[in-house]
VOGU-3710 file (C-alpha; in Angstrom, 3 decimals, decimal comma):
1> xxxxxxxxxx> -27,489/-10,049/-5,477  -23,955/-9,212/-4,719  -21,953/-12,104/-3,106  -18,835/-11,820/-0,579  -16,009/-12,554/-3,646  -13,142/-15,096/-3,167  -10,558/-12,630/-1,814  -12,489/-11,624/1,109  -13,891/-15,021/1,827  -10,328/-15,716/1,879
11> xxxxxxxxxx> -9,030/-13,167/4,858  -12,438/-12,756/6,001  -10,547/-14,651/9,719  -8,482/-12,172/9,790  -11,362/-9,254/9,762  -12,754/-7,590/12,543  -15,587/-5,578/13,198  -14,669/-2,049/13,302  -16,874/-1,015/16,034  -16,514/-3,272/18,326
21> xxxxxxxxxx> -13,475/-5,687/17,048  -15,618/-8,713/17,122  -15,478/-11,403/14,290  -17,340/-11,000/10,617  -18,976/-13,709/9,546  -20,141/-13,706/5,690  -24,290/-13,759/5,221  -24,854/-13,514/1,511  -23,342/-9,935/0,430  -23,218/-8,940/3,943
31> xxxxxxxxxx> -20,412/-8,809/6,491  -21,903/-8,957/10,099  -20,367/-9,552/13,713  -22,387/-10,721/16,970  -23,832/-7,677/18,082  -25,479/-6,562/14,845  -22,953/-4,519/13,191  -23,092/-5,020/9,538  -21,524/-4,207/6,135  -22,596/-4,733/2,819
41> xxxxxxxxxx> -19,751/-5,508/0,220  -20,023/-3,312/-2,516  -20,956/-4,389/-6,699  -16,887/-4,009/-7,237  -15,563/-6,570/-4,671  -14,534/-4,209/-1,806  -16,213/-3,809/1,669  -15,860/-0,449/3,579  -14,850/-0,953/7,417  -14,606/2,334/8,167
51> xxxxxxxxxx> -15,865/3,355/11,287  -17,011/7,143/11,532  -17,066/10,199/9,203  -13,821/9,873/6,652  -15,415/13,141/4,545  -12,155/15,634/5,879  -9,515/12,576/5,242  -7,901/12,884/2,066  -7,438/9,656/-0,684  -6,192/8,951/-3,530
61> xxxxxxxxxx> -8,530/9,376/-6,774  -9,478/7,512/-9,533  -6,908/9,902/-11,975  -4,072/9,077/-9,428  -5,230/5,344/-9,661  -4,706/5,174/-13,200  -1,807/7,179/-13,342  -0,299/4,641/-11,100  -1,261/1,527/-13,325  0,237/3,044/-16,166
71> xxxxxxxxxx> 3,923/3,611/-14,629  3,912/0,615/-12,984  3,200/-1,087/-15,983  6,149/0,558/-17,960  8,070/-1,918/-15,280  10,582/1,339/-14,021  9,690/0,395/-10,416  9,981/-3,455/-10,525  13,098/-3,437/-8,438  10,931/-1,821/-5,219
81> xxxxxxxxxx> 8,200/-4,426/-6,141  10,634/-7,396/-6,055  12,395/-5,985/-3,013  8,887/-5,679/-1,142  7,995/-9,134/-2,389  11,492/-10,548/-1,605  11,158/-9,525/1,829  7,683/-10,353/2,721  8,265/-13,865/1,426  10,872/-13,948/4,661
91> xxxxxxxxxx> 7,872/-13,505/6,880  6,134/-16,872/8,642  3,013/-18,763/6,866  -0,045/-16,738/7,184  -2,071/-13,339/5,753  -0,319/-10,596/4,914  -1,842/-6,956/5,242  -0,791/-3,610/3,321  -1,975/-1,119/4,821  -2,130/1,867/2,403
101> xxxxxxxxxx> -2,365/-0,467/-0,620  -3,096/1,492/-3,317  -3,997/-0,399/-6,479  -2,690/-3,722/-5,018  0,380/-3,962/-6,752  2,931/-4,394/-4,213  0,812/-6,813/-2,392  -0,215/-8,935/-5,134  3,396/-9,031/-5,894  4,243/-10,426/-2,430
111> xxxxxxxxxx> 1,213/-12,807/-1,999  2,353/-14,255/-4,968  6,475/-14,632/-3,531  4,283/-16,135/-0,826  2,685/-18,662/-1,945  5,454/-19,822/-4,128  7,000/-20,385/-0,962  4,393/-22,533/0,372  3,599/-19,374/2,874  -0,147/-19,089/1,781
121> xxxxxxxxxx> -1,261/-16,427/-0,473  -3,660/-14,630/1,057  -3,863/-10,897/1,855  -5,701/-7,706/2,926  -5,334/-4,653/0,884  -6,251/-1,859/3,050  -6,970/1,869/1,830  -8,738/4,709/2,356  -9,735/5,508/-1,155  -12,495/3,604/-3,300
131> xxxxxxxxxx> -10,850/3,789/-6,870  -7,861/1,889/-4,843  -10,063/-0,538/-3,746  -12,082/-1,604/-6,705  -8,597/-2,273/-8,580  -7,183/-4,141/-5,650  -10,708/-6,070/-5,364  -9,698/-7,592/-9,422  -6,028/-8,659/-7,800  -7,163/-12,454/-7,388
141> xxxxxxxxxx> -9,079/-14,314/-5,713  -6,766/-14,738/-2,723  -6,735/-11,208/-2,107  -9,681/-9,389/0,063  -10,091/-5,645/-0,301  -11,030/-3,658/2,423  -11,666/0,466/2,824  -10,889/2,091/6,113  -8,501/4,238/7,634  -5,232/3,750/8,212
151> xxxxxxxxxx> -4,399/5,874/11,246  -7,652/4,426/13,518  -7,973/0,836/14,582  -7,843/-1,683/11,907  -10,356/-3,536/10,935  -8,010/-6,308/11,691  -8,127/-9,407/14,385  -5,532/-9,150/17,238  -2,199/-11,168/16,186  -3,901/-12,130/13,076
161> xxxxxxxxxx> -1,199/-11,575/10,144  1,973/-12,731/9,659  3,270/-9,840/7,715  2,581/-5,555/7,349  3,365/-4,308/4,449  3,628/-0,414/4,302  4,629/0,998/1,292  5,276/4,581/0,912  2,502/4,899/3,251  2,211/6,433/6,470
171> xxxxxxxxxx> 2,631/3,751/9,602  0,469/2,960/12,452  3,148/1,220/14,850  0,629/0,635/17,491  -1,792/-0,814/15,025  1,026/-3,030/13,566  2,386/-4,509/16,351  -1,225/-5,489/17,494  -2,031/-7,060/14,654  1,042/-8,702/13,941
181> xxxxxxxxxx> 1,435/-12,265/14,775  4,018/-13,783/16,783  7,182/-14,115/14,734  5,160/-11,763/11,990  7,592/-8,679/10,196  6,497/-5,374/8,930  8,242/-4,653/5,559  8,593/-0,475/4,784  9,480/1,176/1,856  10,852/4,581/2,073
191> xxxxxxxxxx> 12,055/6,602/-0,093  15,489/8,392/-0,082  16,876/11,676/-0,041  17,788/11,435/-3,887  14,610/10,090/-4,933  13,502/11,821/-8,028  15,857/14,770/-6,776  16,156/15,603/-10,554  12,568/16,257/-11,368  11,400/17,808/-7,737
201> xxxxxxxxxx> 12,766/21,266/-7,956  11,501/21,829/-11,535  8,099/19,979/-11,199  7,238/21,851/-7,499  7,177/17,931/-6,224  7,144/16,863/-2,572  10,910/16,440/-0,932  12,017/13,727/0,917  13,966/15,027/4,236  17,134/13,488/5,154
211> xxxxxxxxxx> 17,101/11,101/8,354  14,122/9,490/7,503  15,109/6,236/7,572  16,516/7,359/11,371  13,528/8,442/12,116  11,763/5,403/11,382  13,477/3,158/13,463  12,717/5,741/16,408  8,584/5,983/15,431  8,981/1,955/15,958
221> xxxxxxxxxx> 9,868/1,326/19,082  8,292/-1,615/19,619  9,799/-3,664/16,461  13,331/-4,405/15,934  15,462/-3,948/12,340  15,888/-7,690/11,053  17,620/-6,738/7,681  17,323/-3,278/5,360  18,806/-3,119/1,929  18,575/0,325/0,305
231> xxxxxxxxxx> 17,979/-0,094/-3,802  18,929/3,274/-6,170  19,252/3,051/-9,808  18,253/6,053/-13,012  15,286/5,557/-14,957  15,082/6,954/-18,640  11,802/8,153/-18,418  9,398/9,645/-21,661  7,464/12,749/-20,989  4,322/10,414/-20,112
241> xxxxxxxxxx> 5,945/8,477/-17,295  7,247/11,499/-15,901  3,480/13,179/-15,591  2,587/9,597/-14,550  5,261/9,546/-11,520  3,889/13,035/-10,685  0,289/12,513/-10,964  0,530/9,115/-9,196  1,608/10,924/-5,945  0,809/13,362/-3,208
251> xxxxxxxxxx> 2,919/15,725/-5,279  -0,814/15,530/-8,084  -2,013/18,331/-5,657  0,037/20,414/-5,995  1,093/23,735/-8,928  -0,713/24,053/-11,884  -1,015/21,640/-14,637  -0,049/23,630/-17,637  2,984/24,601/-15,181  3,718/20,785/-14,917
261> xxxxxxxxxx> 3,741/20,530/-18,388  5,447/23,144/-19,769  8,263/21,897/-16,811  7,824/18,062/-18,243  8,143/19,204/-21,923  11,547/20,895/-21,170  12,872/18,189/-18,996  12,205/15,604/-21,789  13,192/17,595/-24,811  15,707/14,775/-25,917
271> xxxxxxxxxx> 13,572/12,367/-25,578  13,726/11,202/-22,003  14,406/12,115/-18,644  17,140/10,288/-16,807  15,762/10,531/-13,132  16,520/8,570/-10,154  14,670/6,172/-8,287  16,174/5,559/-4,742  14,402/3,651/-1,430  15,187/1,119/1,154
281> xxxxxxx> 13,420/-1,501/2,267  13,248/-2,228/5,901  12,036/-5,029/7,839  11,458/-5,476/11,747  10,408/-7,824/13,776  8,189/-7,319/17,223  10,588/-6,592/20,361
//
């Protein structure tokens, strides 16, 4: 029989029913809440809160998973991951939530800057897509992995974290400010104008607009900047973290792949690709 795992024993406070918001309460491999609504936690670890059809929402698959694991684990994008962790260590003791999690890295990054600072380590990696959530689900035990949708109502208690992290990830402002505790931050990562500007034209990838940092700030209204530091540096990068970076991204959807190829093997014909990596990390408080 499949049990509720350590990770979502651990936030399982912090959960709330997404029907009807009330709280979960673990009965063997079972999450229910007081009227009857309940959801079984699936073989991998995770638990699906979603509430209604998700079939016409689009997720991340398992090939953009992996794809994912292997950059990250070439270590070109530690300085977002300590930046994110850096700054959600700032926030007060309590859960943190990322909502758009991915594979779990960023947020098993922070938990961990957490709990070294005596914050707790707990946290709720939230996505839409399954292959996400089974990786997240083998983060730790302190982390509890949870499917649902990012732009409906959480499956999240009122005031119940003490830090949002949103990581190249769209941002539900109302949904982050309810959830947020008092004196809790949100932490974004965005990326900038020149990031990856020398691979986008030639590999038919997804631009980043100018003014989007501006235009954050104006989506949250009800949050306040506490402190942004923008990070930009040029990664030598072989021909396999280059189709790694691509396929790991929205940008997997799009041209062909013997296109992609061809336009990898000819950025990379000395041996690597010097591309850069530029973002900013942003973090508010509630107004």
């Amino acid at each position: 029989m499949v049990q509720v795992p350590p990770g979502l024993a651990a936030v399982l406070p912090a959960l709330a029913c997404p029907h009807c918001a009330g709280a979960l309460e673990a009965d063997d491999g079972t999450l229910l809440c007081p009227v009857g609504h309940s959801f079984d936690v699936a073989r991998q670890g995770y638990v699906s809160l979603l509430a209604g059809d998700a079939s016409g929402l689009i997720a991340d698959d398992a090939d953009m998973i992996a794809a994912r694991e292997r950059f990250f684990a070439t270590g070109h994008y530690e300085t977002f991951h300590a930046a994110v962790a850096a700054a959600a260590a700032t926030a007060p003791a309590g859960p943190a939530l990322d909502c758009g999690a991915g594979e779990g890295a960023y947020l098993a990054r922070a938990c961990a800057a957490r709990a070294a600072n005596g914050l707790g380590g707990t946290g709720i990696g939230l996505d839409l897509s399954k292959p996400a959530a089974r990786r997240t689900a083998r983060r730790g035990p302190s982390i509890g992995s949870v499917v649902a949708n990012g732009w409906a109502r959480l499956p999240v208690a009122d005031g119940a974290v003490a830090a949002v992290l949103s990581v190249f990830a769209p941002r539900n402002a109302a949904e982050f400010a309810r959830v947020l505790a008092p004196g809790g931050l949100l932490v974004v990562l965005t990326p900038g104008p020149r990031h990856l500007r020398e691979i986008v034209g030639p590999l038919g990838m997804i631009s980043v607009e100018d003014g989007k940092v501006a235009r954050l700030d104006g989506a949250l209204h009800d949050f306040s900047l506490v402190a942004r530091e923008k990070h930009e540096w040029v990664m030598d990068l072989t021909a396999d973290a280059v189709a790694d970076l691509v396929a790991m991204g929205p940008s997997a959807h799009h041209g062909s792949p013997e296109a992609r190829a061809a336009a990898i093997a000819e950025l990379t014909a000395g041996g690597t690709a010097a591309v850069t990596a530029s973002g900013t990390v942003s973090v508010y408080a509630l107004q």
